[in-house]
Structure formats: structure tokens, C-alpha cells
C-alpha positions in Angstrom: 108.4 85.9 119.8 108.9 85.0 123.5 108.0 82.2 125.3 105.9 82.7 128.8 107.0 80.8 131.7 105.0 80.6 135.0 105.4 79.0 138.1 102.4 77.3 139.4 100.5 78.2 142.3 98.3 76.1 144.5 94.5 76.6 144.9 94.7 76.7 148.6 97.9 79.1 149.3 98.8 82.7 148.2 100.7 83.6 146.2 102.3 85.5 143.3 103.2 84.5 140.0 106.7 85.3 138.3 106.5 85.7 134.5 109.4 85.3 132.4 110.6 86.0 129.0 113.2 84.1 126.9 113.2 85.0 122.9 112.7 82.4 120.7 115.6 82.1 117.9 114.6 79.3 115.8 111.5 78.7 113.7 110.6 74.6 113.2 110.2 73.3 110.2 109.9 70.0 108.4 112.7 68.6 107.4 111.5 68.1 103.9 108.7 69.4 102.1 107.1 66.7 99.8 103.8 65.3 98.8 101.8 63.3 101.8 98.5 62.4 100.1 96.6 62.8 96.4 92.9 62.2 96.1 90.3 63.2 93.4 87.8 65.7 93.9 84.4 64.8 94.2 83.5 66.3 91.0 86.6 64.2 89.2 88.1 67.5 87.7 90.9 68.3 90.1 93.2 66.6 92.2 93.7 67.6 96.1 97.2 66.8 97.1 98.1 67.3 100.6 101.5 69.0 101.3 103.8 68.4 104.3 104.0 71.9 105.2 102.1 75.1 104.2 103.0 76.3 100.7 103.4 79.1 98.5 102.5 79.5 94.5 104.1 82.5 93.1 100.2 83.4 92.3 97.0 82.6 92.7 96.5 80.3 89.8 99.6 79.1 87.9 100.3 76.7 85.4 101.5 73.5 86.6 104.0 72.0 84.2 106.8 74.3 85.9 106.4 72.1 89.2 106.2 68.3 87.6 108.3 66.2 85.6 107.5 65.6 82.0 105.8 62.4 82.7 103.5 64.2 85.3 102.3 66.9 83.1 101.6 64.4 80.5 99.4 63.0 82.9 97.7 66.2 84.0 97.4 67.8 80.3 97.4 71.6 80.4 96.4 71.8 84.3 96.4 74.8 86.7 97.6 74.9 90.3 96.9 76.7 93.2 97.6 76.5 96.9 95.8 77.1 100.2 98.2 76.5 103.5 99.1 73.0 102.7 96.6 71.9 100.1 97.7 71.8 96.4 94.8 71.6 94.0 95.4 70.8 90.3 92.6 72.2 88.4 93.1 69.0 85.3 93.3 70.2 81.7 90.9 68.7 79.8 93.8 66.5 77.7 95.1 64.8 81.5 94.5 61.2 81.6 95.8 60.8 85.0 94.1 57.5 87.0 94.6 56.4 90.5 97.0 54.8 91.0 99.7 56.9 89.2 102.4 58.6 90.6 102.9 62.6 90.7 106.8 64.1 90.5 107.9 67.6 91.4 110.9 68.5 89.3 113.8 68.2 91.4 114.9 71.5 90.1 111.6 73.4 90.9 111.6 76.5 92.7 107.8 77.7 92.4 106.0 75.5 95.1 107.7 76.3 98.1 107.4 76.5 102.2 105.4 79.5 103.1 107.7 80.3 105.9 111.2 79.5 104.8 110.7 80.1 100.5 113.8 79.4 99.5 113.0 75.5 100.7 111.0 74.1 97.7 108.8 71.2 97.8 110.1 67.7 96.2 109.7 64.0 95.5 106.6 61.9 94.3 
């Protein structure tokens, strides 16, 4: 990737415009990748938890207990996850007794839920 540099040019005198190109040899990223927001779904059967960054799932649809801490999947029951650019949605097993109010974990250990761009960064915290 290369960024474009140009010099400007007034509206009222000729004149050409110079084009450059310097490569680009970083990428930006957050410097952590955690939870920002958890709401319910309209319908109350899911939870939509907005990421930091976009994420990746290692499928589509995954079972959730590998990213949470014990206490979390107790709350969600047998839930499933999946993952859309930086929206998590926890499909709630129909044994999760999660209210607002609680708090979601990710294992500190858990590798599954990472950046998009850079995967080995996971996501963490509460």
C-alpha cells in the first residue's frame, strides 16, 4: 500500500501536479482488543457485544464456552457465537440466566476470538 501525496494547485494559475509514492510499512492497530459494549437483542435471545476491533471466529458458528470464563458460560448456558467485523453475537442456550447488569469474561488464555488482521492478538478482559 502507498500513500499519494500531491501538491496543491490554485484555481486561478497553471499548473502541474507531482504525485508521489512512499510504501506504507506499518499496519494500526488497537492496542488491545477487548469488549466495548453488551446489549440484548430485541428478541431477548442473544446478546450483541461490540468488539474494539474487527474479529475472527475460527467458524461461522462456534460454541462459546472456549472464549469465557467458567462464571460466564454459566451465565450464558450452552450458547453459540459468531462474529461479523466487530460485532460478537451470543446466540443464548436455553439454560443461560444471564441479566443486565452482569459482567462477561474472556478467558485470559483464549486464542479463538481474535483481531481479523493481526490473529495471533486475541481479544481479552470483561
Amino acid at each position: 500500500m502507498t500513500q499519494q501525496r500531491m501538491r496543491p494547485c490554485s484555481p486561478h494559475t497553471l499548473c502541474s501536479v507531482q504525485i508521489t509514492s512512499t510504501p506504507c510499512t506499518r499496519i494500526c492497530v488497537p492496542s488491545a482488543r477487548n469488549i466495548a459494549s453488551i446489549k440484548f437483542a430485541d428478541n431477548g435471545t442473544a446478546l450483541v457485544v461490540t468488539l474494539s476491533a474487527q474479529a475472527a471466529l475460527p467458524g461461522p458458528l462456534v460454541p462459546c464456552s472456549p472464549l469465557f470464563t467458567s462464571a460466564t458460560n454459566t451465565l450464558l448456558g450452552a450458547a453459540q457465537c459468531s462474529v461479523s467485523g466487530s460485532t460478537l453475537t451470543i446466540y443464548l442456550g436455553g439454560d443461560a440466566t444471564v441479566k443486565a447488569g452482569d459482567t462477561l469474561e474472556l478467558l485470559s488464555s483464549q486464542t479463538a476470538l481474535v483481531d481479523f488482521f493481526t490473529p495471533t492478538n486475541a481479544f481479552t478482559g470483561a
